[in-house]
N, C-alpha and C positions, 0 to 999 in steps of 0.2 A: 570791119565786123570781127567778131572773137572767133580765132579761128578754132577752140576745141566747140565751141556752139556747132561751126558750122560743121563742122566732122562729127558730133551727135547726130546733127539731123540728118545730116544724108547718111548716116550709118542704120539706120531703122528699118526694120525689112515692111514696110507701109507703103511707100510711092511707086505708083506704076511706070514713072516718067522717070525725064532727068527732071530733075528738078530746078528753079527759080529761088535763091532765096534773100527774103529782103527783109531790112530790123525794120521793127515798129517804134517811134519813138516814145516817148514820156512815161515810160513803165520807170519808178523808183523804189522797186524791190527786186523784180525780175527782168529777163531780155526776152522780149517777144517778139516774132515776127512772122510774115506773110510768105507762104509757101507758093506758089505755081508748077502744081504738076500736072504738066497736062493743059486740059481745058477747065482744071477744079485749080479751087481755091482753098488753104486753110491755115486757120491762126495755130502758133508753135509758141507754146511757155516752155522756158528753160529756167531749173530752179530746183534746190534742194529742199530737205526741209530746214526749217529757219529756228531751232530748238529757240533762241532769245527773243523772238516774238510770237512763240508758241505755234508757228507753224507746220504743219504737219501734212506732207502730201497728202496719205490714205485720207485723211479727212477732209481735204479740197476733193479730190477724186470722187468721192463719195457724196456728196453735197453740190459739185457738178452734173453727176448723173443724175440723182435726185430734178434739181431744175430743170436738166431735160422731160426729164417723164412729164412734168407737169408743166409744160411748154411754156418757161421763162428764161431759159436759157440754153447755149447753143451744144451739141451735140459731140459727146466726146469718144472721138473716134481711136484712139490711142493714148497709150501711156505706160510709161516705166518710171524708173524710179526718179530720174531729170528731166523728162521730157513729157509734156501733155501736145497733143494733137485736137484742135476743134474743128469741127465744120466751121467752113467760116461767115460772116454773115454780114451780107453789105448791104451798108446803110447808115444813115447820118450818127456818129458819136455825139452824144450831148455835150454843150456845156451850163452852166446857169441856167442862161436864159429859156435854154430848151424844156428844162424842168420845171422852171415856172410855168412855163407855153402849156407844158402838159401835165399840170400838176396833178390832176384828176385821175389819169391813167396809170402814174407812176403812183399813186397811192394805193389804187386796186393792186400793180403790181407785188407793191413791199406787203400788204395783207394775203394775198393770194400766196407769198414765198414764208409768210409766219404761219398760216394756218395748214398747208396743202406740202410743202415739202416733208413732212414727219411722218407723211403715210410712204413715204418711197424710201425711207431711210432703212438700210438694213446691216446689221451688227451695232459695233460702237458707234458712237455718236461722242463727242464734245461738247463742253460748258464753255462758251465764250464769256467769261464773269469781269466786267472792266475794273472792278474794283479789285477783284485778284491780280490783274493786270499790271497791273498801276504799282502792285505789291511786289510782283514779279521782277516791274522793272525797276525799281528802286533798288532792288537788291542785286539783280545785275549791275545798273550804275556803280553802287558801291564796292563791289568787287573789281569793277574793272576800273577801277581809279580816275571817276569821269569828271572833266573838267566843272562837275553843276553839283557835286557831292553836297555843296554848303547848302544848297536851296532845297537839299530833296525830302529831310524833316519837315518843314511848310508842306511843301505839297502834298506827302501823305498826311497830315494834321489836316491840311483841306479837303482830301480825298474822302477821309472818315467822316468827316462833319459832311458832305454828300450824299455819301453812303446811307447816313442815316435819315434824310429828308428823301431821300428817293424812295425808301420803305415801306410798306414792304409792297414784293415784285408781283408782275403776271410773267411770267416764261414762254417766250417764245421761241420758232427754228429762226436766227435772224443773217442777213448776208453780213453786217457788221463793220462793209468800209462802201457806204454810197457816197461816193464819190462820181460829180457828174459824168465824166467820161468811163465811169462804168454800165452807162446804160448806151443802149444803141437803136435807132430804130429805121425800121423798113416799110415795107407794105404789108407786113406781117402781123406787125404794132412793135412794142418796144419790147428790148431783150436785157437781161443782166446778166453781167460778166463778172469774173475773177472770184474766186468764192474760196481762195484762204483763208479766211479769219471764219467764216461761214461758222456758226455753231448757235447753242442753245443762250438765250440773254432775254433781258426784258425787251417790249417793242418798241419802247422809249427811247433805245440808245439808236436804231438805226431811225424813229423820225428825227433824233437831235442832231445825228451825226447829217442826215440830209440837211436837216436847215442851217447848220455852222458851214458847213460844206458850200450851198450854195448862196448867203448871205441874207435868209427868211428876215423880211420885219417881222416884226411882234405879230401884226394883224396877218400875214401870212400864215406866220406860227399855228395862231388863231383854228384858221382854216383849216392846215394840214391836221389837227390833230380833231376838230370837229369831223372831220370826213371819213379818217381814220377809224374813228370809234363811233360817228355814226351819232351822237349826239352834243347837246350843249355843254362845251367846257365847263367845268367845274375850277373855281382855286387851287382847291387842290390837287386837282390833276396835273394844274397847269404847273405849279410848282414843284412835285416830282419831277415830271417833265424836265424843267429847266435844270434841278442839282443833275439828271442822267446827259443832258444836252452838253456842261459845262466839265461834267465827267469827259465825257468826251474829247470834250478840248483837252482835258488832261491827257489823258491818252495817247492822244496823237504828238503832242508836246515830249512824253517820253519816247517814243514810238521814234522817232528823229532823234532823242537824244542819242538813244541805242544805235541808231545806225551810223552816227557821228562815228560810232568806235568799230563799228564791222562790215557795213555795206561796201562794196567794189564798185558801184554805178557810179558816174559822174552824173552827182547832183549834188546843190547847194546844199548839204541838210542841214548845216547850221545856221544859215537865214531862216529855212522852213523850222526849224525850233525857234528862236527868235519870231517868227510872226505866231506862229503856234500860241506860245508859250503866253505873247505880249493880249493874244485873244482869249486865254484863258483867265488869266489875270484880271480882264476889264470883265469878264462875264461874274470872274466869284465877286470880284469886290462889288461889281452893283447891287447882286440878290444876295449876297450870304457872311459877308464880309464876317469875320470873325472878329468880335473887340474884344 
């Protein structure tokens, strides 16, 4: 375990006990783990803010609290400027499958977090905008001398040509990275976790980003977005949809590239751009190919 982590946490005047502390695994941004103080349990993010993928504590903090108020997510009991403290909350972490199982619930949830987090928000808020995103990281890459320099004209040429089939937007408050293992559930019902990227965007990107995420067919697609909005698909919808779905994949494509050049975690992230990248690429070329 990193020993300045461990000497953060136990340095916090919070814990009534000695303390237990143990990492959590598969975080590939931050180090998290499982506290025992006592007869209580609680989850510890460790993490600055992350100026090159726009990350910004006060506004995960803020967008954490918010979920709590409107009981989707878990309770944040501490925090400074590296360290967040949650209640912790046990109960199965999803993967796939689990999403599918509960498609229904996890739909109300993501509408319940677009519509109902905006009334808890207080001060500044953030624009999660992917296509700024994308613009952001492009130019990061290029400054930082990135091995994908050749390829990053294509991608913003395809990024705009998205941009503009996705037009124009509805605005929503959206969580921005559903990724299955951010949902968890109990006898409670289901909770959502991690809410960096947390900010204002269309609702489009976090259905696309669930269904790239979990590997939606078409006729799932289908469904998740009938449900969502409560009536029959339109073409057109369905095809915004899909440029914000494959924006997406752009996204995260950079999203890895960048961290190729800054992250400290041990994780592959150049396979994960590689598959990224290779799921991006088979999604424009099918709907949008450019001749």
């Amino acid at each position: 375990m990193d020993k300045n982590n461990i000497a953060l946490i136990s340095s916090i005047k919070f814990w009534k006990h000695e303390i237990k502390i143990s990492p959590v695994e598969g975080g590939i941004t931050n180090k998290n783990y499982l506290i025992n103080d006592g007869p209580k349990k609680y989850f510890v993010r460790i993490g600055d803010d992350i100026p090159e993928h726009l990350v910004f504590r006060n506004n995960e903090i803020q967008a954490s609290n918010a979920a709590a108020k409107i009981g989707v997510g878990p309770e944040l009991l501490f925090h400074d400027k590296s360290i967040q403290v949650f209640d912790f909350i046990n109960g199965k972490t999803f993967n796939s499958n689990d999403i599918k199982n509960n498609l229904e619930e996890v739909t109300k949830l993501i509408k319940k977090v677009h519509v109902k987090i905006p009334d808890q928000l207080i001060g500044q808020s953030v624009i999660f905008w992917v296509f700024y995103v994308i613009k952001n990281y492009k130019n990061f890459l290029e400054r930082n001398k990135s091995s994908y320099i050749k390829i990053l004209p294509d991608l913003l040429e395809k990024s705009i040509k998205l941009e503009g089939i996705g037009s124009p937007f509805d605005i929503v408050f959206s969580h921005n990275d559903l990724l299955p293992a951010n949902f968890i559930k109990n006898k409670n019902g289901i909770w959502l976790i991690d809410w960096e990227y947390a900010g204002f965007n269309t609702p489009l990107f976090d259905l696309g980003g669930l269904a790239s995420n979990n590997e939606f067919t078409e006729k799932e697609e289908e469904g998740l977005l009938e449900n969502y909005f409560e009536k029959k698909l339109s073409s057109e919808l369905f095809i915004k949809y899909k440029a914000i779905k494959c924006a997406s994949l752009l996204r995260e494509t950079m999203w890895s590239m960048v961290s190729e050049i800054t992250s400290n975690i041990d994780f592959d992230y150049k396979s994960y751009t590689a598959d990224n990248l290779s799921k991006f690429n088979k999604a424009f070329n099918e709907e949008f190919k450019i001749n």
